[in-house]
matplotlib code that plots the C-alpha trace (Angstrom):
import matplotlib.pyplot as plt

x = [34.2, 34.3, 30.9, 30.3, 31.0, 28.2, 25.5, 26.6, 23.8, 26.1, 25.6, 22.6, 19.1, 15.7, 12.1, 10.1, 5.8, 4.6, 7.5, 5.9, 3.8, 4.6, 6.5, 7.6, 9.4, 11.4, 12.3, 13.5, 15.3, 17.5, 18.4, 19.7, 21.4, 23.1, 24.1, 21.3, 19.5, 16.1, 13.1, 9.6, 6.8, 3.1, -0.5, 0.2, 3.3, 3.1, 3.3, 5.7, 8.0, 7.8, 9.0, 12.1, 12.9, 12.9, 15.5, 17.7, 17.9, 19.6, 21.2, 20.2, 19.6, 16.1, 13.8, 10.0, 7.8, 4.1, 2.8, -0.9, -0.8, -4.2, -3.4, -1.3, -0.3, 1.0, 3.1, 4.7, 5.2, 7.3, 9.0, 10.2, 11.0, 13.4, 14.9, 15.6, 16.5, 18.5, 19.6, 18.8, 16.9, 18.4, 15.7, 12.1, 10.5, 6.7, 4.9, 2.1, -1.5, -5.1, -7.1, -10.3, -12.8, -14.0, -15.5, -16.9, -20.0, -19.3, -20.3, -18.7, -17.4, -14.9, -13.5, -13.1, -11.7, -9.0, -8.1, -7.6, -4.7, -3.3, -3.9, -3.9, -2.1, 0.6, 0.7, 1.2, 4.3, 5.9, 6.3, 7.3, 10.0, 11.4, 11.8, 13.9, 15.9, 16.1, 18.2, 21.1, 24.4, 24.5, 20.4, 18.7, 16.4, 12.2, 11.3, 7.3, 5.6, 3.1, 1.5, 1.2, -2.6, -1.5, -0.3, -2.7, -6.4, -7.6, -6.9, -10.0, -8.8, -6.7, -9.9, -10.8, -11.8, -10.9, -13.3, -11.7, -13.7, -13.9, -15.1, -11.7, -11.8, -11.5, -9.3, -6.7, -6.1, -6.9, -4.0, -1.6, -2.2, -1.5, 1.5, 3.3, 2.4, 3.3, 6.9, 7.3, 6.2, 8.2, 11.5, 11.3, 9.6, 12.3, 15.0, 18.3, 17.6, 19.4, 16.5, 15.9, 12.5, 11.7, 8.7, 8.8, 5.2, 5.6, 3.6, 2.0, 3.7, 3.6, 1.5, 0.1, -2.7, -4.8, -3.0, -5.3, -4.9, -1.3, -1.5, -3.3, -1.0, 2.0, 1.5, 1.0, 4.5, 8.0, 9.7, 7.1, 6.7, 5.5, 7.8, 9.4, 10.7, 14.3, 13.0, 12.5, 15.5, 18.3, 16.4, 15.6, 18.8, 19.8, 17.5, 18.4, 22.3, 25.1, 24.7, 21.2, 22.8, 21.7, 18.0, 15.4, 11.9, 11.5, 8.6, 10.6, 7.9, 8.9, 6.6, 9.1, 7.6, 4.1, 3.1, 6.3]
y = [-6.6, -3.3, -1.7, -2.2, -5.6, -6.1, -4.2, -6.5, -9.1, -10.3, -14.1, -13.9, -15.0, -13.1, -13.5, -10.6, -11.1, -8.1, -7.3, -5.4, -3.3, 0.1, -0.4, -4.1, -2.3, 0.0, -3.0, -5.1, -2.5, -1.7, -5.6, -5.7, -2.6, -4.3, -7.5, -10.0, -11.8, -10.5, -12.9, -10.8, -12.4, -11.7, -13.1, -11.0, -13.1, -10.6, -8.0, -9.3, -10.2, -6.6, -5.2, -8.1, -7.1, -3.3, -4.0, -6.0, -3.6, -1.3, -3.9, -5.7, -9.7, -9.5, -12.2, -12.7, -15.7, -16.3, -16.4, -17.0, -16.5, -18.0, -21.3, -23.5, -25.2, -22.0, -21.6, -25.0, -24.6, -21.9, -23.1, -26.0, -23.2, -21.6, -24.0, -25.4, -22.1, -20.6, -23.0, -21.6, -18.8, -16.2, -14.1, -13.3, -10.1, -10.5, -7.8, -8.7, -8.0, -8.2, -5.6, -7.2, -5.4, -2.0, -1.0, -1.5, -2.5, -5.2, -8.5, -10.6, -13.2, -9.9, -10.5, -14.1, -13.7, -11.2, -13.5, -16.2, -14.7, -12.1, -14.8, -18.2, -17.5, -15.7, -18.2, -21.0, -18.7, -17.7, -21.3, -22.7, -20.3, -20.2, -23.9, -23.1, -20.4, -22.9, -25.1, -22.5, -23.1, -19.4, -18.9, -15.9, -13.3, -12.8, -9.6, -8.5, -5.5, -4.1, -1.1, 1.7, 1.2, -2.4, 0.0, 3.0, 3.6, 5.8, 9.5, 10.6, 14.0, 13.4, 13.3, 16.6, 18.4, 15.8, 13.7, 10.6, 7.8, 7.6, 4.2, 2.5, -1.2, -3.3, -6.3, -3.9, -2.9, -6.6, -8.5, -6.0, -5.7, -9.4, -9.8, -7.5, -10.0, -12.8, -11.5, -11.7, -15.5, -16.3, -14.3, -17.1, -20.2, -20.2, -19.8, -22.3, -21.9, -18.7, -17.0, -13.4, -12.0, -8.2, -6.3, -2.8, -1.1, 1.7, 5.4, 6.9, 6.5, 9.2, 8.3, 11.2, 11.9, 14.9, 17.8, 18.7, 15.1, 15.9, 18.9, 17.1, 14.3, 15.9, 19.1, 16.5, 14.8, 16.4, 15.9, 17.3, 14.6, 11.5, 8.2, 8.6, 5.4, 5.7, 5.6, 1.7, 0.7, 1.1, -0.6, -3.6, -4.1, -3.5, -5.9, -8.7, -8.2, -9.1, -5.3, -6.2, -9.2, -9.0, -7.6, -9.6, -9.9, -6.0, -4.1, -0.8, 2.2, 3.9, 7.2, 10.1, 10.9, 11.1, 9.0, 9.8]
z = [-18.7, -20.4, -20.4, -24.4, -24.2, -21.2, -23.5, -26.7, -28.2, -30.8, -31.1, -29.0, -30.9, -29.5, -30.1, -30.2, -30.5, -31.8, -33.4, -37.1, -34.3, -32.9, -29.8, -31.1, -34.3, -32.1, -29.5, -32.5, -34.2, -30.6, -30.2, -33.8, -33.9, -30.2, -32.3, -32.2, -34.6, -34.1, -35.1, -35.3, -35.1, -35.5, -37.3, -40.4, -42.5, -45.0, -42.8, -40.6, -43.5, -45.3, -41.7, -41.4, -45.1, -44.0, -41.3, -43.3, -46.2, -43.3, -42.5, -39.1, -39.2, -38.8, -39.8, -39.6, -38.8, -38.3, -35.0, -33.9, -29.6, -29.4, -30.9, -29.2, -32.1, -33.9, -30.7, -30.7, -34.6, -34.0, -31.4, -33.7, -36.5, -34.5, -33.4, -37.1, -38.7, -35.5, -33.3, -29.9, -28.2, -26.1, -25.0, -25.8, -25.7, -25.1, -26.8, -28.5, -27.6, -29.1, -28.8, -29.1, -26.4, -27.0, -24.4, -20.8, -22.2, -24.8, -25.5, -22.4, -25.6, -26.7, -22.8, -23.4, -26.9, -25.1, -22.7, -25.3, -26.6, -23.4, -20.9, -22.4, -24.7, -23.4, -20.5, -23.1, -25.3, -22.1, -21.0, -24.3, -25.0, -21.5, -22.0, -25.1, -23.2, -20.5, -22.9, -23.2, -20.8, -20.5, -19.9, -21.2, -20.7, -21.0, -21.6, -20.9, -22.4, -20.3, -20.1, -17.0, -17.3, -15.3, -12.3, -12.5, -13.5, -16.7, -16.6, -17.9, -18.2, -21.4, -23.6, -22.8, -25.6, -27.9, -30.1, -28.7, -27.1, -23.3, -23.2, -22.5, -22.6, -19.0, -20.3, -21.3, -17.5, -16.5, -18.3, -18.0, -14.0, -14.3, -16.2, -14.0, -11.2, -13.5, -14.1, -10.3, -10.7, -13.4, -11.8, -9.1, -10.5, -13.4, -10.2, -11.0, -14.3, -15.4, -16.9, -15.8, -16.1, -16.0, -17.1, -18.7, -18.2, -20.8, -20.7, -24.2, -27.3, -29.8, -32.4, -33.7, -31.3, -31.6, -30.5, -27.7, -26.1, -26.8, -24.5, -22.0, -21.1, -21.9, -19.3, -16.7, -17.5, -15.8, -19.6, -21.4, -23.9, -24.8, -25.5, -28.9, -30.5, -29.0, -25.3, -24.9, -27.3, -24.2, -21.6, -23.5, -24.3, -21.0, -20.2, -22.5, -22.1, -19.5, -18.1, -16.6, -15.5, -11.6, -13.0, -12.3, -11.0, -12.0, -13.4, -14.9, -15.2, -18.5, -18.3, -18.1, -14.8, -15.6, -12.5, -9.9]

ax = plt.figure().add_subplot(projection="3d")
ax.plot(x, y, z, "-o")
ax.set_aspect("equal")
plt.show()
């Protein structure tokens, strides 16, 4: 198969949770610009709509729909939803994340409400769409968004001479540390079924940080920068298309060499 044809979505229908947020924008604008018809998904409708509309004025078939992770009930309705609007499901891209601790210190109910949604939650949506993947001839691929705080502790040493907090939150490094695990679980519980499952743990996005955290972490990295939003676009695609084909089981360390 020529090599454009193995990195091709068209035809293909993926799910991406998160999708109106930082990384989950850039993810969904790489699948559509490959071919598929991208579904974002996230609490916010209006949000999540006015981000779909954005795509599809540049014209990628993007399309939004209301998802809450921590009700199971919002994850079987939109389960049904795609089914009746698209047919099938391809892949799913499992980004999204509540950031609902703030610190070491907080109330113990912030670390349960967390877990609702990054580890309930994202249990219960991992296991409803793979079912739907499940249903394809040709199988599919899941796709989770981690983090390299799931592999590594804080570096401290970022927030010096910054006014930013130090007080980084525990479940953040908890979940993540598990879903890398998880992937591994998945990658062989799913085995028979055709459904790769791959993890990406990403480094620091460019977000318009300070400029002395800026310095920080990006003198300690061998490319000098942080992630832009280009840098996760090929590999998911990779990931989601016949040229990762033989991927699977992986946790892909995206950090331009911060932690080699």
């Amino acid at each position: 198969m020529n090599v454009k044809e193995l990195f091709n979505l068209t035809g293909k229908v993926i799910l991406v949770s998160g999708g109106a947020g930082n990384y989950g924008k850039c993810i969904a604008e790489g699948l559509a610009e490959a071919g598929a018809t991208v579904i974002i998904a996230s609490r916010n409708l209006e949000n999540v709509t006015a981000v779909a509309d954005k795509f599809k004025s540049a014209g990628l078939d993007v399309h939004g729909l209301q998802l809450d992770q921590g009700s199971h009930e919002s994850v079987m309705t939109i389960k049904r939803e795609i089914m009746e609007r698209f047919g099938k499901l391809n892949g799913f891209v499992n980004n999204a994340v509540a950031r609902t601790m703030k610190g070491y210190m907080a109330p113990i109910e912030q670390f349960a409400a967390s877990m609702e949604v990054n580890a309930t939650g994202m249990v219960d949506i991992l296991r409803e769409m793979g079912d739907l993947i499940a249903n394809n001839e040709d199988g599919g691929s899941i796709i989770n968004i981690s983090s390299m705080m799931g592999m590594f502790g804080p570096d401290y040493s970022n927030y010096d001479g910054t006014d930013m907090g130090r007080d980084l939150p525990p479940d953040y490094f908890f979940h993540n540390a598990g879903l890398i695990n998880l992937t591994r679980y998945m990658a062989k519980h799913l085995a028979g079924k055709n459904i790769r499952v791959n993890c990406i743990s990403p480094g620091g996005l460019f977000n318009n940080q300070p400029e002395r955290f800026l310095q920080n972490y990006t003198n300690k990295v061998p490319l000098r920068r942080m992630a832009n939003s280009d840098d996760i676009k090929g590999l998911v695609v990779l990931l989601s298309s016949q040229a990762g084909a033989y991927i699977n089981g992986e946790n892909i360390l995206m950090d331009g060499g911060l932690n080699a």
